[in-house]
N, C-alpha and C positions, 0 to 999 in steps of 0.2 A: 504494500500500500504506500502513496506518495507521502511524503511528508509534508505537513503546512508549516510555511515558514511562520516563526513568531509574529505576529503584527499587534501593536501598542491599541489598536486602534478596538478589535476585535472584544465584542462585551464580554464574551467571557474566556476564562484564564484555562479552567479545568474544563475537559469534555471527557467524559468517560461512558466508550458506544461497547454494548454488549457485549460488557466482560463477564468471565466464566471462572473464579479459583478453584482448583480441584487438591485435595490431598489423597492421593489411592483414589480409594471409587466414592468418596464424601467429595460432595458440591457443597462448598462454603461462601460464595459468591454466584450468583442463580442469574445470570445474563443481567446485569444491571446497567443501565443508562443513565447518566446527570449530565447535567449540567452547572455550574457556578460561575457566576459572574464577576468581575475583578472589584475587589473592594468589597464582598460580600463577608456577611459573617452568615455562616451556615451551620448548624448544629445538627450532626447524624446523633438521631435516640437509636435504641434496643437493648431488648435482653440481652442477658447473658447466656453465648452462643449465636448470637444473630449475623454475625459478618460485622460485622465495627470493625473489631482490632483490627483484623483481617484487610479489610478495605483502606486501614487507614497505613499498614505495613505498603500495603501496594502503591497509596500517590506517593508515599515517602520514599519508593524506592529499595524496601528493605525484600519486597518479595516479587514473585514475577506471577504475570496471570499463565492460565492455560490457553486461554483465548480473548479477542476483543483489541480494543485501543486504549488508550487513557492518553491523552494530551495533555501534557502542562505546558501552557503560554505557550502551544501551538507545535508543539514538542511527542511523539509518542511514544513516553519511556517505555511501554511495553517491549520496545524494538530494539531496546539499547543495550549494547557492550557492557561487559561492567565499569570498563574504563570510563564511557560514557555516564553511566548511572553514578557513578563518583562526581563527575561535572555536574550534573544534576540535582545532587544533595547540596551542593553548596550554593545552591541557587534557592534554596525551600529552611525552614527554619521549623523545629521540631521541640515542643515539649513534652517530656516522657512522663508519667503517671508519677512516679515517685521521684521529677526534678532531675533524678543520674546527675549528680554532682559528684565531682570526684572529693572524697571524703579528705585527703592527705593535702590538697589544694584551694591557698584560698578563694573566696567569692572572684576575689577579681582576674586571679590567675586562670577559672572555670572560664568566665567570660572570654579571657584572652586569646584561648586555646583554638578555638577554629580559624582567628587570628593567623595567630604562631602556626597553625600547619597548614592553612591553605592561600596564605597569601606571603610577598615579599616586603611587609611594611615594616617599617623601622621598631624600635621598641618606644620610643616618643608619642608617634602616631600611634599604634595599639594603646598605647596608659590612656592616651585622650579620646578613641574609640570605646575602649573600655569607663571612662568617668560616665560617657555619653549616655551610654547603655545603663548603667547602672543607677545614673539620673532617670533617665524613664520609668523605670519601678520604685523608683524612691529608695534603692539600697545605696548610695554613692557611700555613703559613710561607714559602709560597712564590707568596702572592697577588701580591707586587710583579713577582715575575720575567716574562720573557718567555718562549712556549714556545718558541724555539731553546735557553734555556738551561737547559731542562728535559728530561730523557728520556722517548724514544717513551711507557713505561708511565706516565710521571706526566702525558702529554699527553692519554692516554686518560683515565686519571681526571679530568684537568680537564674534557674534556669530558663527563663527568657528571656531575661538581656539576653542568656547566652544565646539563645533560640535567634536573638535580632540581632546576632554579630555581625553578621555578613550580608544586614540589609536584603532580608529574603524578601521576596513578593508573594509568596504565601506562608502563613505559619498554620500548621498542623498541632490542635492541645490534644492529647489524649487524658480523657480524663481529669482533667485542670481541678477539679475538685477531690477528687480522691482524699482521704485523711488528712481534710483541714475542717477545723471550727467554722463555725458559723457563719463569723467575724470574718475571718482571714478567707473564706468562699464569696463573702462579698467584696472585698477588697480586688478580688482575682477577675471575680466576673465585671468589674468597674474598670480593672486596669485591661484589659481584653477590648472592653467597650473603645475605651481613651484610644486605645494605641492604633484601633483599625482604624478608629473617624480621626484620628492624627497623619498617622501614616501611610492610610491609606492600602495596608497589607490586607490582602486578603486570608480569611480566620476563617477555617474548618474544625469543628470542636466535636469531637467526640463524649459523650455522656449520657449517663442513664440516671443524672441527679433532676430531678424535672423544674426545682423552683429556679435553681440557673441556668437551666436552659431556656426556660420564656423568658430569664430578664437578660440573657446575650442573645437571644437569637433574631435576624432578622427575617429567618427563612429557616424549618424543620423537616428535615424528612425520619419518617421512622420505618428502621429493618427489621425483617422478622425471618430468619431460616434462608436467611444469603437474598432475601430480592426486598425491596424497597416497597412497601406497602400503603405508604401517604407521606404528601409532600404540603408544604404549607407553611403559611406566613403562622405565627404562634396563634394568633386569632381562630385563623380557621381551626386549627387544630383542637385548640379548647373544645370550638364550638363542632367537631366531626361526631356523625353520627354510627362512626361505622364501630362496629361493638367492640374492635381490636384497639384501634388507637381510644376510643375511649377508655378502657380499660387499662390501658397501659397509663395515658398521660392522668387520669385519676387515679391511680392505683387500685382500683376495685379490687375486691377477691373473686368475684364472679366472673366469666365470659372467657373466651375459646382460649387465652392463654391459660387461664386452671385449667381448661378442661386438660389440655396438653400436658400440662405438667403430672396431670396424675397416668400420663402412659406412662407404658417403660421403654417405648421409644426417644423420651426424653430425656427420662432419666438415665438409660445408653449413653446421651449423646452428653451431659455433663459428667460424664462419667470419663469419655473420648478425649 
């Protein structure tokens, strides 16, 4: 298939046409299509097992499909070299669930690091990249420290300066809330807010916490067993009457995910 060259111009950044992930004879991505637009913040819901992680290893690069395309900024990394998909990561900006902070290094050396290995700037230029970054989450004052001596939520911001070291045009959170307080979940989803309508990065947030995902999202789709089941501005969502995404985005006990849960075809598959 031809390649499209990158164009600035083009509304959106990700196109991902009828991709397929298989591991052995398990289909964990079911032909899926999206689209996002540049400067979008997008928020993927689902259970546990839906295809999320999954989907979100593949725009990052970390995994490759069986089938389909996925374009980034006109790009389809499906097709790429690894050499290639190394080009590619340092173009996209990644927050990992539990922050991956290197524990033995400080805050600002963590920042520095995609610095230090993928570009030839000086170590001047880096400290002043790194202040930069470190100003945008509000840790500057705490570039010397180590993250033990910092809490979970400022561990998670560290890891997004690191995440906006290299001025990505998309950043990718998994999980951004994962084991923080209440407090420090609001802070994250504000500073998420700030940095798209600042910077203009396009934010794909992976989560199945549902009160931050209506206050980041400005656009939901939710997964269910590898294929995309509802798409929607938060609104509709609330307001959908289909018994799945109700159930889900209220947390019901009732409706076709219990019913599922009480197979042992599901119970198999967290088991998998």
């Amino acid at each position: 298939m031809p390649e499209h060259p990158a164009d600035p111009h083009t509304d959106n950044i990700i196109e991902c046409d009828d991709i397929v992930v298989r591991f052995g004879e398990q289909v964990v991505l079911d032909h899926l299509t999206l689209n996002v637009k540049r400067g979008e913040r997008l928020v993927i819901l689902g259970g546990s097992g839906a295809g999320k992680s999954t989907l979100l290893n593949l725009m990052s690069g970390q995994t490759r499909s069986t089938s389909g395309v996925m374009r980034i900024d006109g790009k389809n990394i499906c097709a790429m070299s690894d050499a290639e998909l190394d080009e590619y990561r340092k173009t996209i900006g990644v927050l990992f669930q539990s922050g991956a902070l290197f524990q033995s290094m400080t805050v600002g050396d963590n920042v520095a690091l995609p610095l230090r290995m993928h570009t030839d700037l000086d170590e001047d230029t880096i400290g002043t990249i790194v202040k930069m970054k470190l100003e945008l989450v509000g840790l500057r004052e705490h570039a010397g420290k180590l993250p033990s001596e910092i809490s979970g939520g400022m561990q998670k911001r560290a890891g997004l300066a690191r995440a906006l070291a290299m001025d990505p045009k998309v950043i990718y959170y998994d999980e951004p809330s994962a084991g923080l307080d209440p407090v420090s979940v609001t802070q994250v989803d504000e500073l998420m807010i700030g940095l798209n309508e600042t910077l203009g990065v396009t934010t794909v947030i992976i989560t199945h916490e549902m009160v931050s995902a209506f206050r980041v999202a400005q656009r939901l789709v939710l997964m269910d067993q590898g294929k995309f089941v509802a798409d929607g501005t938060p609104e509709e969502m609330r307001n959908s009457e289909d018994p799945l995404v109700y159930q889900f985005v209220n947390g019901e006990s009732d409706g076709p995910l219990s019913d599922r849960r009480s197979s042992d075809d599901y119970t198999q598959s967290l088991l998998s």
